[in-house]
N, C-alpha and C positions, 0 to 999 in steps of 0.2 A: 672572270670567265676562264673557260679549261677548253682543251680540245686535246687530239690522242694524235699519237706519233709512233710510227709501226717503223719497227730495224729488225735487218735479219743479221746475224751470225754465222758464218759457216765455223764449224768449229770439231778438232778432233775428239773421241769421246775420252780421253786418258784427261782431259782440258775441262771439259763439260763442266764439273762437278765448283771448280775453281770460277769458273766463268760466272757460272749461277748464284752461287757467292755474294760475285761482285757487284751484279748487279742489284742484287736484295738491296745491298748497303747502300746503295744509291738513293733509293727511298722515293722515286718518280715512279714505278714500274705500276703497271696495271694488271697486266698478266704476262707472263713467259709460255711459249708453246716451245715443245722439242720436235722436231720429227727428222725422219728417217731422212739419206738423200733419196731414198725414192718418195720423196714430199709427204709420208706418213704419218700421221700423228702421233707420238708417242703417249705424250700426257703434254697437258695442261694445267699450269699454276694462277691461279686469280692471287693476287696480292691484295688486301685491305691494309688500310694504315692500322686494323685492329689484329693482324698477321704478323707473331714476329717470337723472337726465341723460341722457346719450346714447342709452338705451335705446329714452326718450322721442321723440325727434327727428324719425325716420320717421311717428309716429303723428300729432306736432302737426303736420308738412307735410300728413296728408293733411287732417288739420280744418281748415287753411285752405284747403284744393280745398273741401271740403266747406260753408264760409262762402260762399264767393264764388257756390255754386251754388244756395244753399236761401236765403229771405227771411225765415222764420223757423220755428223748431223746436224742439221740447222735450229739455233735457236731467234725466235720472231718474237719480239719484245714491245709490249704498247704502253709507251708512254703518256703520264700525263704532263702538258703543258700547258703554264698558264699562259694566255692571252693578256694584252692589255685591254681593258674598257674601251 
């Protein structure tokens, strides 16, 4: 059994780009949201476990347009975890 686990980030946007990264690699993530500190939504990332290299590519180009434009922002991360039975 699964159930989801939501974390926020405060993070500066020079950081962003490194952060998002990390978190890919992690390989739990469900989806990543960025938004504004005025609680914006910037964009929205869904992960599938069918989500990965090249797919990726287009999306980290746009979060670093997205770094170099915001000073800082929150990233909300929902994780998946598993439950025991």
């Amino acid at each position: 059994m699964t159930s989801e686990r939501t974390e926020e980030f405060k993070i500066d946007g020079e950081d962003l780009l490194k952060k998002i990264k990390s978190l890919i690699k992690e390989g739990n993530i469900r989806r990543i949201s960025i938004k504004t500190k005025e609680a914006k939504t910037i964009v929205e990332i869904p992960l599938t476990i069918g989500v990965v290299g090249a797919l990726l590519l287009p999306t980290l180009a746009a979060i670093g347009a997205i770094a170099a434009i915001v000073t800082e922002c929150t990233i909300t991360v929902e994780r998946e975890v598993k439950t025991p039975a």
